[in-house]
GUTITOR-471550 format. One record per atom (N, C-alpha, C, O): atom name; z, x, y. Coordinates in steps of 0.001 Angstrom, whole numbers, plus 500000, padded with zeros to 6 digits. Layout:
<recs>
{at->CA | w->Z | u->X | v->Y}
...
</recs>
This chain:
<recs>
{at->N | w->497429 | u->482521 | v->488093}
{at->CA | w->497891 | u->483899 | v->488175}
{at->C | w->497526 | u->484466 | v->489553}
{at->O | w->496385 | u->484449 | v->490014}
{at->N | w->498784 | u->485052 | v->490264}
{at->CA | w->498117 | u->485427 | v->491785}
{at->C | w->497524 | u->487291 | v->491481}
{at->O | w->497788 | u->488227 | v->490727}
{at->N | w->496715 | u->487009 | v->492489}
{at->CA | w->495890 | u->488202 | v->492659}
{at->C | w->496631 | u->489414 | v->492712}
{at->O | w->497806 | u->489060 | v->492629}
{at->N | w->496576 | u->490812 | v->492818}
{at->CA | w->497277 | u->491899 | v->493426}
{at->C | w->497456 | u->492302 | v->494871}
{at->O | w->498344 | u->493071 | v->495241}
{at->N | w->496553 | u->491733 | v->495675}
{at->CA | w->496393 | u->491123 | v->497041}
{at->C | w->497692 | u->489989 | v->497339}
{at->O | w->498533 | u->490209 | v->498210}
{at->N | w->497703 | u->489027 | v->496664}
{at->CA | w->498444 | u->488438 | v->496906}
{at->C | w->499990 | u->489069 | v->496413}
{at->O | w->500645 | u->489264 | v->497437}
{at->N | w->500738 | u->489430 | v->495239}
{at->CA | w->501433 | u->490040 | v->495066}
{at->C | w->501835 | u->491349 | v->496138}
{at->O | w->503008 | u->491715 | v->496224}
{at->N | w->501207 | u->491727 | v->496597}
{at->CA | w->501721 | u->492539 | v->497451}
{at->C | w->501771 | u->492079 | v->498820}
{at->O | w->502129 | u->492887 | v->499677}
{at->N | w->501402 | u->490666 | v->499218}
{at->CA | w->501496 | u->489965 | v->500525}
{at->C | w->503091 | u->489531 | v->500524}
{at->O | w->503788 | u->489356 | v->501524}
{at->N | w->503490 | u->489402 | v->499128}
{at->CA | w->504691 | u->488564 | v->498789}
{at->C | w->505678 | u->489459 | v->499029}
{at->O | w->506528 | u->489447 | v->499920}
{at->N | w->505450 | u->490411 | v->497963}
{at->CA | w->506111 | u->491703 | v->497736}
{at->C | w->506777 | u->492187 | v->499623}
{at->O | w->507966 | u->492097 | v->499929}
{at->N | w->505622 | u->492683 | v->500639}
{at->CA | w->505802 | u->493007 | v->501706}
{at->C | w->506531 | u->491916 | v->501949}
{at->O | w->507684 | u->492295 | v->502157}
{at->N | w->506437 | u->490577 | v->502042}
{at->CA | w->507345 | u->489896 | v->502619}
{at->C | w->509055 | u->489893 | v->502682}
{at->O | w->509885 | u->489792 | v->503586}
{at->N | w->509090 | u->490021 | v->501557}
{at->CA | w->510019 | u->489947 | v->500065}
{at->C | w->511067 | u->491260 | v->500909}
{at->O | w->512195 | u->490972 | v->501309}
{at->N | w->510610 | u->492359 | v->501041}
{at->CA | w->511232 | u->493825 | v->501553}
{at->C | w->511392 | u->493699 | v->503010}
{at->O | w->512280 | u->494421 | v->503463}
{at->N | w->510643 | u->492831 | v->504023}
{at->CA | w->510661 | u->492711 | v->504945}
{at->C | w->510110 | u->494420 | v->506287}
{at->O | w->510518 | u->495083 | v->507241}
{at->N | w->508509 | u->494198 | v->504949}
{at->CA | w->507915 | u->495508 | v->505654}
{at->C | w->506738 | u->494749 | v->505747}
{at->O | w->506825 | u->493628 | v->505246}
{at->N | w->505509 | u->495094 | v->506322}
{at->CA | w->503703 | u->494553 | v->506891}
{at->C | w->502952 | u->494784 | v->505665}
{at->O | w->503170 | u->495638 | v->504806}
{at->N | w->502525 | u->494373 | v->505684}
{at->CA | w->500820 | u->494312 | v->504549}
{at->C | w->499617 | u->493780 | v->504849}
{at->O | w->499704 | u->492633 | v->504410}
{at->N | w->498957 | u->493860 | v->505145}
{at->CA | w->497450 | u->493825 | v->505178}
{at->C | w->496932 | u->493756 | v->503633}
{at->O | w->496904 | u->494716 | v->502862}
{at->N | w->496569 | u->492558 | v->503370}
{at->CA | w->496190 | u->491927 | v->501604}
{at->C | w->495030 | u->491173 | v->501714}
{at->O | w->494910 | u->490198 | v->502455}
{at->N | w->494290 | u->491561 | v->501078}
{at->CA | w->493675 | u->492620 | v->500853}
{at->C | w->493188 | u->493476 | v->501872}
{at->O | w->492790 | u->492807 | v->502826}
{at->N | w->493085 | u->494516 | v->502015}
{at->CA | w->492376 | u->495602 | v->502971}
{at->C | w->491220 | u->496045 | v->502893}
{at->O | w->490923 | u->497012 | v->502192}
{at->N | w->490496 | u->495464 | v->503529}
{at->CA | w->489248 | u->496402 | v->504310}
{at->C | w->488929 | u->497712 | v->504723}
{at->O | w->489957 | u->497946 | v->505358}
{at->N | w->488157 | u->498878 | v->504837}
{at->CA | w->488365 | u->499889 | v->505399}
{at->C | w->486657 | u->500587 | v->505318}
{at->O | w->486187 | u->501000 | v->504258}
{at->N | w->485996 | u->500607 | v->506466}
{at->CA | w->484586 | u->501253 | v->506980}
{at->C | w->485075 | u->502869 | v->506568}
{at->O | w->485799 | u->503473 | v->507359}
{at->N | w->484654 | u->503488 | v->505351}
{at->CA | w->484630 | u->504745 | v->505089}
{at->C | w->483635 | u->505368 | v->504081}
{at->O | w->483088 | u->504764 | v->503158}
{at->N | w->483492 | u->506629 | v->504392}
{at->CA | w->481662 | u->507223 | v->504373}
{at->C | w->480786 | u->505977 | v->504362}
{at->O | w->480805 | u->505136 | v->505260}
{at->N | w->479974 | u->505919 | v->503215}
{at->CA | w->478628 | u->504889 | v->504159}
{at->C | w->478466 | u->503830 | v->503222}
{at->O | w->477474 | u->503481 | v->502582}
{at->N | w->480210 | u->503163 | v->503281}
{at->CA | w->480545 | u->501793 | v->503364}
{at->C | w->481280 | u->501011 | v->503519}
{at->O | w->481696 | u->501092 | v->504674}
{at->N | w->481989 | u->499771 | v->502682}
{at->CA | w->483461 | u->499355 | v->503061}
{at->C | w->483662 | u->499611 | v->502055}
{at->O | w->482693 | u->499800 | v->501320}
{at->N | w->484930 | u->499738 | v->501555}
{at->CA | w->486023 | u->500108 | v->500718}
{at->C | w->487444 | u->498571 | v->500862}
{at->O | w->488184 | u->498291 | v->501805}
{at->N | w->487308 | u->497980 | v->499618}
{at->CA | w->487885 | u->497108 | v->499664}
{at->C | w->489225 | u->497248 | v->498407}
{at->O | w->489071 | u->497427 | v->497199}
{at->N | w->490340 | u->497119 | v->499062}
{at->CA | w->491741 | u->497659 | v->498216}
{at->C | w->492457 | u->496548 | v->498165}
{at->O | w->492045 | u->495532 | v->498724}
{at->N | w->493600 | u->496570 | v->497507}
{at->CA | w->494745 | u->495429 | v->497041}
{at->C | w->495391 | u->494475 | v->498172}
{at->O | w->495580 | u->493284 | v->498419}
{at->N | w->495698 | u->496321 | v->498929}
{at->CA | w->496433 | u->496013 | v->500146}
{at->C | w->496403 | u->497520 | v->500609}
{at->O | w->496029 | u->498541 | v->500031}
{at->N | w->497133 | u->497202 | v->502334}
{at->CA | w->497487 | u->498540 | v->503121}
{at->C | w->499033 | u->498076 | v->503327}
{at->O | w->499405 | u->496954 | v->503671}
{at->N | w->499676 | u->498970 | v->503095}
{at->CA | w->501321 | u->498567 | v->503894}
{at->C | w->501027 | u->499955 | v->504866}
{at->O | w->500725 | u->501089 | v->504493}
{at->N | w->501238 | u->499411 | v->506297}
{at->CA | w->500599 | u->500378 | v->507306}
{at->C | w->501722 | u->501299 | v->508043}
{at->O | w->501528 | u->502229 | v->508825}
{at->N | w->503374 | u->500587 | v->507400}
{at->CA | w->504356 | u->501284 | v->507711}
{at->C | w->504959 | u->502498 | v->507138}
{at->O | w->505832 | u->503226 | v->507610}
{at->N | w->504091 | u->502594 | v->505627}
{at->CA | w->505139 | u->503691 | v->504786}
{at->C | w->503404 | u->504260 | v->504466}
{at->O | w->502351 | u->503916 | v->505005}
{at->N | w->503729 | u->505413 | v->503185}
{at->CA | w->502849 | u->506275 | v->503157}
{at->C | w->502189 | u->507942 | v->503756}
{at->O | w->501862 | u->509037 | v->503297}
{at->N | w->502262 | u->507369 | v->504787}
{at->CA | w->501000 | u->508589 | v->505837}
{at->C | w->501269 | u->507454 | v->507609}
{at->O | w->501875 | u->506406 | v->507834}
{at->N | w->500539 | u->508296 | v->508381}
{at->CA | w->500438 | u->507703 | v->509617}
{at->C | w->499765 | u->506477 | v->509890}
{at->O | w->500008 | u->505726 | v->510835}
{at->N | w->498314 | u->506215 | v->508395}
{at->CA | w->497969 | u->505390 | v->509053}
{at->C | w->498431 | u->504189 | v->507977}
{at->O | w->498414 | u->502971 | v->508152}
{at->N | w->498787 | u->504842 | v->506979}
{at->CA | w->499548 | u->503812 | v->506258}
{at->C | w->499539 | u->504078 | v->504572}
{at->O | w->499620 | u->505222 | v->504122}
{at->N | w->499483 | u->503466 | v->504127}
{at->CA | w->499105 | u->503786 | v->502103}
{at->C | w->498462 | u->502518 | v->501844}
{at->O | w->498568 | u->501370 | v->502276}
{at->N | w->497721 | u->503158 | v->500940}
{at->CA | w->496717 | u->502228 | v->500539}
{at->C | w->497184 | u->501716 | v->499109}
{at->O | w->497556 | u->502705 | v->498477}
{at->N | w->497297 | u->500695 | v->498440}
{at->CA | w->497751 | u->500259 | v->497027}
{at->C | w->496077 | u->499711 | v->496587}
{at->O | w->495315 | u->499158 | v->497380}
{at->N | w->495867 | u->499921 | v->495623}
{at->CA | w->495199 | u->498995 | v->494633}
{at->C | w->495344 | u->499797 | v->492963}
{at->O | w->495460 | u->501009 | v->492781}
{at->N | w->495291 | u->498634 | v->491801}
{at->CA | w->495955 | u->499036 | v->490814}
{at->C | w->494085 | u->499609 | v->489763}
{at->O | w->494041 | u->499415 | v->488549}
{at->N | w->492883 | u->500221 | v->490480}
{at->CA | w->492123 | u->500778 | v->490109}
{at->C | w->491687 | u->502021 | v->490567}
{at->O | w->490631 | u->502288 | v->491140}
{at->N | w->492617 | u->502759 | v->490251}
{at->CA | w->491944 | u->504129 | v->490357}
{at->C | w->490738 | u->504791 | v->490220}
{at->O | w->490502 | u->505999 | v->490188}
{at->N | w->489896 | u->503687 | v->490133}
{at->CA | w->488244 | u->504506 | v->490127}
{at->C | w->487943 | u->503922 | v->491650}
{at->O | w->487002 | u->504465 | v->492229}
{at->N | w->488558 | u->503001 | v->492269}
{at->CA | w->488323 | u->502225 | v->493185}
{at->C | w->488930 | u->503283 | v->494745}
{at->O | w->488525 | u->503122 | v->495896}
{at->N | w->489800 | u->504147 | v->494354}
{at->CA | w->490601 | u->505211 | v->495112}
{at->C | w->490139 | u->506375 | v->495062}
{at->O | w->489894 | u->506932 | v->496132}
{at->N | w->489874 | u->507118 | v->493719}
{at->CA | w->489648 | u->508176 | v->493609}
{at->C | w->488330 | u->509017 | v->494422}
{at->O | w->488431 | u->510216 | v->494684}
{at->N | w->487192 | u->508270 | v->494746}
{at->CA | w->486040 | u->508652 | v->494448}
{at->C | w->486233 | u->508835 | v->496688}
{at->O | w->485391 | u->509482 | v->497311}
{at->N | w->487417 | u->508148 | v->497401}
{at->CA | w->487776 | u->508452 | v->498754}
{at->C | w->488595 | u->508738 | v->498840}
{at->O | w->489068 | u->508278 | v->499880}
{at->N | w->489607 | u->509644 | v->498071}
{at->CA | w->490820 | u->510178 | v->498314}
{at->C | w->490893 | u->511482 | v->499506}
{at->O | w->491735 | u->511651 | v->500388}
{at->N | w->489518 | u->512424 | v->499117}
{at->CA | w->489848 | u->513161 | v->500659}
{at->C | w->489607 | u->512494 | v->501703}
{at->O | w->490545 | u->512604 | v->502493}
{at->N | w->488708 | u->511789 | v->502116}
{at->CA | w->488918 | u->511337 | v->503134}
{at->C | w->489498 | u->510169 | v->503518}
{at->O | w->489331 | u->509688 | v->504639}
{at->N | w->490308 | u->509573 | v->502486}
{at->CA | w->491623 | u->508622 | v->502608}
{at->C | w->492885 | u->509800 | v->503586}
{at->O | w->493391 | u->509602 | v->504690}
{at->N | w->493012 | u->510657 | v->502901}
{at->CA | w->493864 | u->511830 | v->503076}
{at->C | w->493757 | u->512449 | v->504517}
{at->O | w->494719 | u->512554 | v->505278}
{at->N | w->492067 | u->512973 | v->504891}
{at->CA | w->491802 | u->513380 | v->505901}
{at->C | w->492010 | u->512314 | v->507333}
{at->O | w->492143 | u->512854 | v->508432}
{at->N | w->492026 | u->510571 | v->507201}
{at->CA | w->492057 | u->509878 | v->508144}
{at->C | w->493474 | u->509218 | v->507948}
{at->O | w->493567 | u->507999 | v->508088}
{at->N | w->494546 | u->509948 | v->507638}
{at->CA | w->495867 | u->509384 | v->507572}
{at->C | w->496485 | u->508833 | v->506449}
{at->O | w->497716 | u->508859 | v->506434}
{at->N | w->495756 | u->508229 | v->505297}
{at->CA | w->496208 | u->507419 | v->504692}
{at->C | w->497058 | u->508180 | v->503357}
{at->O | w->496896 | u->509354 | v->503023}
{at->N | w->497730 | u->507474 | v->502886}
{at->CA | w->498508 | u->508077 | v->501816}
{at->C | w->497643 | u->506732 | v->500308}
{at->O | w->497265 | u->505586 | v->500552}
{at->N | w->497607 | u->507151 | v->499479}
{at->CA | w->497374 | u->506285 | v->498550}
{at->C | w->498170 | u->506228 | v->497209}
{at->O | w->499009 | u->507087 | v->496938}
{at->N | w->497865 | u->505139 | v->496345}
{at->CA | w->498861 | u->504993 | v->494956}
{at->C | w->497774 | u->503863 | v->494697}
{at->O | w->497217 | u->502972 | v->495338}
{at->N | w->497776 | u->504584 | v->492914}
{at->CA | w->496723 | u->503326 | v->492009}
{at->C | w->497882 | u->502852 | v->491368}
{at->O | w->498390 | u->503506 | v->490457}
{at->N | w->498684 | u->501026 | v->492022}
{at->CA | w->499612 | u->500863 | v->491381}
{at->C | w->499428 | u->499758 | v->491086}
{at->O | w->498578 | u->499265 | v->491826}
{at->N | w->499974 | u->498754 | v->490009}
{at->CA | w->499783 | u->497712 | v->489770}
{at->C | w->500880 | u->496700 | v->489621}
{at->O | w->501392 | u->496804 | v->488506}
{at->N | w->501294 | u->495974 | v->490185}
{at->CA | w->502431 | u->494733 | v->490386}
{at->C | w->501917 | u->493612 | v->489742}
{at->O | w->500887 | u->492944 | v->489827}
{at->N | w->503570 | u->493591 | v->488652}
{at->CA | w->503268 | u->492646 | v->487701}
{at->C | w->505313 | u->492290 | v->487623}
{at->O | w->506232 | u->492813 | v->488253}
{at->N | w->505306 | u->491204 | v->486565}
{at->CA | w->507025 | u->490594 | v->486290}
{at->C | w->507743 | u->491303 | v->486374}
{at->O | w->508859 | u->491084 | v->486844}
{at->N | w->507268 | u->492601 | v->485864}
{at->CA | w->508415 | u->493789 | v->485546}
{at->C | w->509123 | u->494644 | v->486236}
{at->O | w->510039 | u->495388 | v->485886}
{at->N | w->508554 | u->494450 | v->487382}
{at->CA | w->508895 | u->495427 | v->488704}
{at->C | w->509919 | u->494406 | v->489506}
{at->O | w->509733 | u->493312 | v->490037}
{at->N | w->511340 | u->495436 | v->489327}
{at->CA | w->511833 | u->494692 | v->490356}
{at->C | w->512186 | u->495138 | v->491537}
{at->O | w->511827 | u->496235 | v->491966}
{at->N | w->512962 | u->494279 | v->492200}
{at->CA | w->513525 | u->494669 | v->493768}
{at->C | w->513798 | u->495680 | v->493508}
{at->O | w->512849 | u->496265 | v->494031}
{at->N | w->514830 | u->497002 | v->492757}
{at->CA | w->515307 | u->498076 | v->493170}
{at->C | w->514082 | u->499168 | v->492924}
{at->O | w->514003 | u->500212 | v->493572}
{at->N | w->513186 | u->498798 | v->491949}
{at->CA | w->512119 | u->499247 | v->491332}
{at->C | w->510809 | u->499369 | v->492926}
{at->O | w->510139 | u->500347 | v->493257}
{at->N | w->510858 | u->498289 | v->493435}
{at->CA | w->510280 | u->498392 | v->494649}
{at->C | w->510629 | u->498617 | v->495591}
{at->O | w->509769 | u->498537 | v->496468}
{at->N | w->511768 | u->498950 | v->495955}
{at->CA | w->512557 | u->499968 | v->497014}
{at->C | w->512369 | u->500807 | v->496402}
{at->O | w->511317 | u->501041 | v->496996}
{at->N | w->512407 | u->501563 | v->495692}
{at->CA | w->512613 | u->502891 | v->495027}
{at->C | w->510792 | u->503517 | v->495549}
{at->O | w->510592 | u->504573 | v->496149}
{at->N | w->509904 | u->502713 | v->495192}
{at->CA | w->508707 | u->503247 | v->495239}
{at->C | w->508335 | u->503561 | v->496851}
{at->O | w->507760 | u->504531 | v->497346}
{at->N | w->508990 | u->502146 | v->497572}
{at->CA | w->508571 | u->502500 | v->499101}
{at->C | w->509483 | u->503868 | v->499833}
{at->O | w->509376 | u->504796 | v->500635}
{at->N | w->510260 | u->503315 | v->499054}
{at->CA | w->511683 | u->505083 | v->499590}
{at->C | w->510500 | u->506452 | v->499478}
{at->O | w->510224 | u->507333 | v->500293}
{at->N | w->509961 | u->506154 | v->498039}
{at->CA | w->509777 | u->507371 | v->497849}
{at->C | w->508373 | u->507941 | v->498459}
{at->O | w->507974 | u->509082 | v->498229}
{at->N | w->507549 | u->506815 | v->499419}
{at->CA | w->506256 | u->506771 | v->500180}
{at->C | w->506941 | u->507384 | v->501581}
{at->O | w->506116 | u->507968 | v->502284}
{at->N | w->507991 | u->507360 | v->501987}
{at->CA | w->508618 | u->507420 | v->503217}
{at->C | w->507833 | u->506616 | v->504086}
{at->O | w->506673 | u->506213 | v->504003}
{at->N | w->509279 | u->506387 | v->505470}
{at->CA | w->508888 | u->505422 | v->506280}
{at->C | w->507733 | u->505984 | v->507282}
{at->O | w->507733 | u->507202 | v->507106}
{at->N | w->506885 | u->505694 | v->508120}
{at->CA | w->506173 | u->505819 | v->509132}
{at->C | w->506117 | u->505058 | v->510486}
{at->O | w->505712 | u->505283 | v->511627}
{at->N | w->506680 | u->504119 | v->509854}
{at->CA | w->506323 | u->502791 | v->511085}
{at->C | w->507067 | u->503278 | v->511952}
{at->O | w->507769 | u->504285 | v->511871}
{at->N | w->506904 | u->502454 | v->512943}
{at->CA | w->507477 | u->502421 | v->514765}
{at->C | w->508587 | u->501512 | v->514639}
{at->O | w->509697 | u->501608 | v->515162}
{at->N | w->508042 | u->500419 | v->513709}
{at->CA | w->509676 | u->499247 | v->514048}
{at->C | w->510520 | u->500011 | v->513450}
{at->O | w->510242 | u->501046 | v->512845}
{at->N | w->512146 | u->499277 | v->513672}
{at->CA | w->513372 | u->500003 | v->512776}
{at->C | w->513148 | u->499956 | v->511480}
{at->O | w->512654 | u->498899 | v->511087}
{at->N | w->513351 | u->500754 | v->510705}
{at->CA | w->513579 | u->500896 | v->508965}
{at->C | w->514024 | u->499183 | v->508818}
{at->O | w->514493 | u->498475 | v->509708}
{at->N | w->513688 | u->498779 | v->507312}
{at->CA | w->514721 | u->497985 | v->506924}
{at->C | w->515917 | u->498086 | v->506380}
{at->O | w->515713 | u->498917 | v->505496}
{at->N | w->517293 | u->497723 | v->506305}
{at->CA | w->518280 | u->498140 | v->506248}
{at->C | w->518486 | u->498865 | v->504987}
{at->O | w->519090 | u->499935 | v->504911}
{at->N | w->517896 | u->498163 | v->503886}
{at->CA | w->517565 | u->498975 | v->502299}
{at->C | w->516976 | u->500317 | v->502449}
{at->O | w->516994 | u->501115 | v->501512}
{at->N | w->516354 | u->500651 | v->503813}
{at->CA | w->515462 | u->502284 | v->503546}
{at->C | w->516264 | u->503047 | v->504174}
{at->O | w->516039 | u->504255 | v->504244}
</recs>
């Protein structure tokens, strides 16, 4: 069974947008370790995915305050392609490269 890290390495591939799987992130006084970052949609500095919301909640202002957009989401069989365009549509784009032709 692949990880949610990995699912969303695929996933980003899959849409032909970036991911960072799993993500790292030095915030208040420690690391903060998430699913993934897709660093193009979200917020400026990107959105953060992981499917535990106790794991998000407890740095959401200052997820918020240093750019990031977040979602406690979880990727599993059921989600499909239009299902995952639909979610990144609705994060809006940020990135610098061109949109992909689906956004």
């Amino acid at each position: 069974m692949k990880t949610q890290s990995e699912l969303w390495g695929h996933l980003a591939d899959h849409l032909g947008i970036e991911a960072v799987a799993p993500f790292q992130l030095a915030i208040g006084d420690g690391i903060a370790t998430f699913a993934a970052l897709l660093p193009q949609v979200g917020g400026p500095a990107g959105m953060i995915v992981d499917p535990d919301w106790g794991t998000i909640e407890p740095l959401s202002n200052a997820l918020v305050e240093t750019g990031f957009g977040y979602s406690a989401v979880t990727l599993d069989d059921t989600v499909t392609d239009e299902d995952a365009r639909d979610m990144v549509r609705d994060w809006g784009w940020f990135g610098i490269a061109a949109k992909p032709d689906w956004l």
